[in-house]
BALOBA-1460 file (C-alpha; in Angstrom, 3 decimals):
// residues 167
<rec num="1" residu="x" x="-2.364" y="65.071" z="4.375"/>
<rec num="2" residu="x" x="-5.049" y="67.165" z="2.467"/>
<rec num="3" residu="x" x="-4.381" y="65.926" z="-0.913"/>
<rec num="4" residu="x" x="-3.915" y="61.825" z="0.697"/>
<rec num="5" residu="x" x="-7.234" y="62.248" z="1.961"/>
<rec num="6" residu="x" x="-8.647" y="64.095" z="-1.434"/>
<rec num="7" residu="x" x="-7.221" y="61.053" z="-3.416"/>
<rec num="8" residu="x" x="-8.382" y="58.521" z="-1.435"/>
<rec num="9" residu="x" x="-12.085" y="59.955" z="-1.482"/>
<rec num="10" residu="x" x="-11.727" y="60.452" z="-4.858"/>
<rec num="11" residu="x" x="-10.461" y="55.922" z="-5.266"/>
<rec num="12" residu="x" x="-13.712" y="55.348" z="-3.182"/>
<rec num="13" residu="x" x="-16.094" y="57.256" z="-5.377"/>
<rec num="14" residu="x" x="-15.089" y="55.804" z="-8.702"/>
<rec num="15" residu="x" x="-14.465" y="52.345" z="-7.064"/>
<rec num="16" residu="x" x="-17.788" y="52.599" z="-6.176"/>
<rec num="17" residu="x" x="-19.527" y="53.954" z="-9.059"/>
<rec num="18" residu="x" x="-17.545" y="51.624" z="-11.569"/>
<rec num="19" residu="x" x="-18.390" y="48.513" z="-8.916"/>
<rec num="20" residu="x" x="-19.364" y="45.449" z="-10.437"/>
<rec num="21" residu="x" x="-22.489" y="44.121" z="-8.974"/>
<rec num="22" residu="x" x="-22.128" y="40.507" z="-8.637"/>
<rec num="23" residu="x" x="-24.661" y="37.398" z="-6.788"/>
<rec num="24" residu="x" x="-24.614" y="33.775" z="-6.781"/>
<rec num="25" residu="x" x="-28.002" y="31.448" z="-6.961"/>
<rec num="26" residu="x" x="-27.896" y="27.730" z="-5.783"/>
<rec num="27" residu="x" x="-29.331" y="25.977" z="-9.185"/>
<rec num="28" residu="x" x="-30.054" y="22.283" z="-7.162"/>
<rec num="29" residu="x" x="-31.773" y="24.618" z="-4.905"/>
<rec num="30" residu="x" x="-34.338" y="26.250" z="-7.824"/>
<rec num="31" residu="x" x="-34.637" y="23.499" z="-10.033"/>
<rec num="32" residu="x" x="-35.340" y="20.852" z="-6.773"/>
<rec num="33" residu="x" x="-38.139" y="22.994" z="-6.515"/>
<rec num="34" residu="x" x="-39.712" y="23.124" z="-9.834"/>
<rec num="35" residu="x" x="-42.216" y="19.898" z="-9.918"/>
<rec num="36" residu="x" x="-41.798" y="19.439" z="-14.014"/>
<rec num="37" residu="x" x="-37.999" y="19.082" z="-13.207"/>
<rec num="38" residu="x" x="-38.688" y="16.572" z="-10.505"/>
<rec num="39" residu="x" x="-40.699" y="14.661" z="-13.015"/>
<rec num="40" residu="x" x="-38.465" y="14.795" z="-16.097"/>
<rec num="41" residu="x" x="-35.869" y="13.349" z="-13.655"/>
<rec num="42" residu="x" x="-37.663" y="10.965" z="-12.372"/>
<rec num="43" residu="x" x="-38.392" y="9.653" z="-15.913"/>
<rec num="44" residu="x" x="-34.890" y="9.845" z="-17.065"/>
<rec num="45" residu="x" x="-34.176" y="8.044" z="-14.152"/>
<rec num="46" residu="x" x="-36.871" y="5.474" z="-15.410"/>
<rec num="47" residu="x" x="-35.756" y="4.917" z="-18.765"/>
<rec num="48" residu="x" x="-32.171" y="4.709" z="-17.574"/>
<rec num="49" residu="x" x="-32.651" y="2.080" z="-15.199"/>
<rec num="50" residu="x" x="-34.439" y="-0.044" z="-17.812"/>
<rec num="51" residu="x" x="-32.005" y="0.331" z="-20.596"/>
<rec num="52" residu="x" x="-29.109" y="-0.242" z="-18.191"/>
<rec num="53" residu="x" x="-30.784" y="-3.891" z="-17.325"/>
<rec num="54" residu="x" x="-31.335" y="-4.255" z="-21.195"/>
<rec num="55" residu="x" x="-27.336" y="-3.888" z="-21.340"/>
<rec num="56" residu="x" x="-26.389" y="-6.044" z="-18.663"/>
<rec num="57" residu="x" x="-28.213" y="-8.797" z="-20.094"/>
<rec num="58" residu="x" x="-26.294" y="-8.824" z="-23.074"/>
<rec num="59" residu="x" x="-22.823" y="-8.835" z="-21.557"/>
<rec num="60" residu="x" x="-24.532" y="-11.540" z="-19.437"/>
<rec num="61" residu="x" x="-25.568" y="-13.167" z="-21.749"/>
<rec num="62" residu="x" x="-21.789" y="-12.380" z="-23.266"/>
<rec num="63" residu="x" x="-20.146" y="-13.811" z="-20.286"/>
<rec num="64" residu="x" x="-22.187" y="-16.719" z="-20.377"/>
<rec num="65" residu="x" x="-20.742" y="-17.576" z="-24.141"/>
<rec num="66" residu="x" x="-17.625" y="-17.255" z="-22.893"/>
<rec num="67" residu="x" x="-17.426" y="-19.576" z="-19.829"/>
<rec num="68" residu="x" x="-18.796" y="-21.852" z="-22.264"/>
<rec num="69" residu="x" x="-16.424" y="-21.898" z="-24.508"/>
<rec num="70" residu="x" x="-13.293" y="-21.612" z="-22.106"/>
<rec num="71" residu="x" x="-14.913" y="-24.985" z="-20.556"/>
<rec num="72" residu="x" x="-14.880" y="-26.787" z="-23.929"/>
<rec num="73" residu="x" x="-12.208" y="-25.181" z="-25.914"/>
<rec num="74" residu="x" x="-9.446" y="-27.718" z="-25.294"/>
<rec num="75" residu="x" x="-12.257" y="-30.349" z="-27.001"/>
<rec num="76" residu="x" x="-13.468" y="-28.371" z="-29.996"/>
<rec num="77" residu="x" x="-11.760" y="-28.819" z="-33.767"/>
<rec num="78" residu="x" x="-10.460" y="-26.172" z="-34.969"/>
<rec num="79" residu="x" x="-13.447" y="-24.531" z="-37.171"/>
<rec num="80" residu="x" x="-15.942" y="-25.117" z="-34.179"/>
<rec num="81" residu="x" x="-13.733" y="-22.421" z="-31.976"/>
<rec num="82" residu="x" x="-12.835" y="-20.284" z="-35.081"/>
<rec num="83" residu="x" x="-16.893" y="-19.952" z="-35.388"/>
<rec num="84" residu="x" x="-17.255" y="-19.723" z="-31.263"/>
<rec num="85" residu="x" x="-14.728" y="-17.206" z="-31.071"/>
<rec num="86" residu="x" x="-16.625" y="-14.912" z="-33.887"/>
<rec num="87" residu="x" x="-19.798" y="-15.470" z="-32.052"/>
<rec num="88" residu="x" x="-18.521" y="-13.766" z="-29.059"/>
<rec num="89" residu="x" x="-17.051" y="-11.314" z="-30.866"/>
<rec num="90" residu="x" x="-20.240" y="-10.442" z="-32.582"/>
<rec num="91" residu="x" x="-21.808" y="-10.372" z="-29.273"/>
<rec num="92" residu="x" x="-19.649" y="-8.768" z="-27.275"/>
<rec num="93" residu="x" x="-19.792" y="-5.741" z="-30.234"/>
<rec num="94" residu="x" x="-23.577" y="-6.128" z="-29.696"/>
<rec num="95" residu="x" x="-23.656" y="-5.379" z="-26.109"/>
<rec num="96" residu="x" x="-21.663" y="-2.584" z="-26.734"/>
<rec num="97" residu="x" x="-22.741" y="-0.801" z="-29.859"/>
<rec num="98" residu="x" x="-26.246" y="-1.305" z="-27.211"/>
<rec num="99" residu="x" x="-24.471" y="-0.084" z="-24.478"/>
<rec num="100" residu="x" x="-23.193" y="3.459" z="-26.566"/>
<rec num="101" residu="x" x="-26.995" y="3.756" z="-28.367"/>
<rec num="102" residu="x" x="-28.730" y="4.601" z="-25.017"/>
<rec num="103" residu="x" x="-25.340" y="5.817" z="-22.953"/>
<rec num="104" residu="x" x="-23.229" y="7.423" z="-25.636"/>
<rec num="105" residu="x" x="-22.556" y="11.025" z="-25.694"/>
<rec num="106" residu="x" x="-25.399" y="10.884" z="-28.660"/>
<rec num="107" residu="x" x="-26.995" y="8.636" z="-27.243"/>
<rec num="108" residu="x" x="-30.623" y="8.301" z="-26.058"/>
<rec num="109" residu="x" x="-30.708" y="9.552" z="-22.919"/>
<rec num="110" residu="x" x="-28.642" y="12.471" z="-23.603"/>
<rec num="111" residu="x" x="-31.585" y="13.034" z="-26.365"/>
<rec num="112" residu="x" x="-33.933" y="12.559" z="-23.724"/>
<rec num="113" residu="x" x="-32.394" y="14.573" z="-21.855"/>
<rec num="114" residu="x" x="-31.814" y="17.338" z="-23.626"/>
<rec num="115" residu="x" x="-35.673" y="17.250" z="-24.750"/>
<rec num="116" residu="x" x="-37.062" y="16.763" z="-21.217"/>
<rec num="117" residu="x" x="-34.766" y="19.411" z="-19.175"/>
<rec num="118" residu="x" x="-33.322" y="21.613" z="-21.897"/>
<rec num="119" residu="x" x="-36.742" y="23.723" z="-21.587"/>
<rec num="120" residu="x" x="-36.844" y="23.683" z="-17.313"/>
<rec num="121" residu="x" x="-32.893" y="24.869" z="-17.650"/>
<rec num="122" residu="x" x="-34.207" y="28.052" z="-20.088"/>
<rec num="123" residu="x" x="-36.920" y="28.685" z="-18.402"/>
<rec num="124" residu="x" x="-35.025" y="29.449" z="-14.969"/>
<rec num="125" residu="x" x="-31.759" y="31.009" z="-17.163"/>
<rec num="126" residu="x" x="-34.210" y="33.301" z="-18.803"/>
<rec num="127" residu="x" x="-35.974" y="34.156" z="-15.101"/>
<rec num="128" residu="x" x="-32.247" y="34.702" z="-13.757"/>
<rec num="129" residu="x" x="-31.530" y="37.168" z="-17.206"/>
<rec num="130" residu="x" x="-35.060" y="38.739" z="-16.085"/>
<rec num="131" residu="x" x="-33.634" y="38.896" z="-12.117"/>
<rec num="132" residu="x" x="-30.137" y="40.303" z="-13.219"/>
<rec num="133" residu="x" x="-31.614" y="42.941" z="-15.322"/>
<rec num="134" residu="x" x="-34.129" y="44.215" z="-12.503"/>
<rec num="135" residu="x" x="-31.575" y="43.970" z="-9.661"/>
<rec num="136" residu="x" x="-28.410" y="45.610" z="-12.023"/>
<rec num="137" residu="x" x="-26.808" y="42.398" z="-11.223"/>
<rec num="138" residu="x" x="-23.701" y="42.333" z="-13.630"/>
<rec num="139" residu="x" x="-22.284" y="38.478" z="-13.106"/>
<rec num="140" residu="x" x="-24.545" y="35.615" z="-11.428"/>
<rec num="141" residu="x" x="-22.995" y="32.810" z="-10.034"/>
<rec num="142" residu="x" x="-23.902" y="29.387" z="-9.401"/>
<rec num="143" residu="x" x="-23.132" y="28.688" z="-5.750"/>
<rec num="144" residu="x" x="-22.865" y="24.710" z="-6.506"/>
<rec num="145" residu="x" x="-20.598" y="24.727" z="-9.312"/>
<rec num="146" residu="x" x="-18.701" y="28.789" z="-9.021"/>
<rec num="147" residu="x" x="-19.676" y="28.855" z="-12.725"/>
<rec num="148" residu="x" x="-20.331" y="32.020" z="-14.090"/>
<rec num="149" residu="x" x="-24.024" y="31.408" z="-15.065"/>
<rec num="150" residu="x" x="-25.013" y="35.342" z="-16.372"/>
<rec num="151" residu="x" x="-22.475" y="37.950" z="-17.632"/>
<rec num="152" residu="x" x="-23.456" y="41.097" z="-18.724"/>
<rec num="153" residu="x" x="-22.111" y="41.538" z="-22.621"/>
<rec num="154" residu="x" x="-21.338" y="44.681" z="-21.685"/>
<rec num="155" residu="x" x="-18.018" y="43.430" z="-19.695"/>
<rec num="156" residu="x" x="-17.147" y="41.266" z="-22.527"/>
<rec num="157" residu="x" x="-13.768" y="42.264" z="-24.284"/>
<rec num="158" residu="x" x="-13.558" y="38.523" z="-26.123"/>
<rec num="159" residu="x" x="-13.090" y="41.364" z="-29.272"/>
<rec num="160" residu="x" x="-10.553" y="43.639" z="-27.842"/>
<rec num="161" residu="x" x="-8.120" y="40.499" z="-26.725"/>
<rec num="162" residu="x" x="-8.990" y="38.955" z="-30.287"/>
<rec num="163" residu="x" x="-7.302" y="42.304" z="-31.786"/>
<rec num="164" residu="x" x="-4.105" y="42.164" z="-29.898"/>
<rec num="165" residu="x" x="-3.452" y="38.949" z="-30.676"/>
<rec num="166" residu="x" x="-4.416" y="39.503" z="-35.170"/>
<rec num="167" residu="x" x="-2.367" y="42.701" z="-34.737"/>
């Protein structure tokens, strides 16, 4: 009974001086709060809302061409809906080659928004490095997403894994 209770002293004082410290932050929570966020939103919001009408005029416009021609295509020769046909086709690439050059993934408002908001998001990751280091924190979480959003390197064994896998 002696030794059970030795051992299991002995499992709480290395579980607790090997213990991970571990906290969570709510990120819509700190950057809600942060008035140059608020604003760089509110911009991209802006600018996305005017390029988005720019789009939908063209595949208006698009549409348009289209009823058009489906009204008078049983009239037209031949080379009159040959020509119609590449017209909406030209058109309808328009709209979208439009459409990808302010939405696409390299688009402009991912370029906007990487150079409005890429500077508020390192600003609060490197007060939350700052936070984690004071505090001993060894893993951050964000609440919103569960993402892992600090890890101390010192827990990383992306090496030792790598290793057994060459060997």
């Amino acid at each position: 009974m002696k030794r059970l209770f030795l051992l299991l002293v002995a499992a709480l004082i290395c579980g607790t001086t090997f213990a991970q410290k571990f906290a969570h932050v709510d990120t819509e929570y700190i950057l809600g709060k942060i008035p140059a966020y608020q604003q760089a939103q509110t911009k991209l919001d802006n600018l996305s809302k005017d390029w988005q009408t720019q789009v939908e005029k063209k595949f208006n416009e698009l549409d348009e061409m289209y009823k058009k021609y489906q009204a008078e295509v049983d009239i037209l020769p031949d080379a009159t809906k040959q020509k119609r046909e590449d017209e909406i086709i030209a058109k309808e690439k328009e709209a979208k080659d439009l459409q990808k050059k302010y939405f696409g993934t390299n688009g402009e408002l991912a370029k906007k928004r990487q150079e409005l908001i890429k500077p508020i998001q390192d600003n609060v990751y490197n007060a939350l490095k700052s936070v984690a280091a004071d505090a001993g924190y060894d893993y951050i979480f964000d609440k919103v997403t569960g993402d892992i959003i600090y890890a101390n390197e010192k827990y990383d064994e992306s090496d030792e894994v790598l290793n057994k896998i060459i060997k």
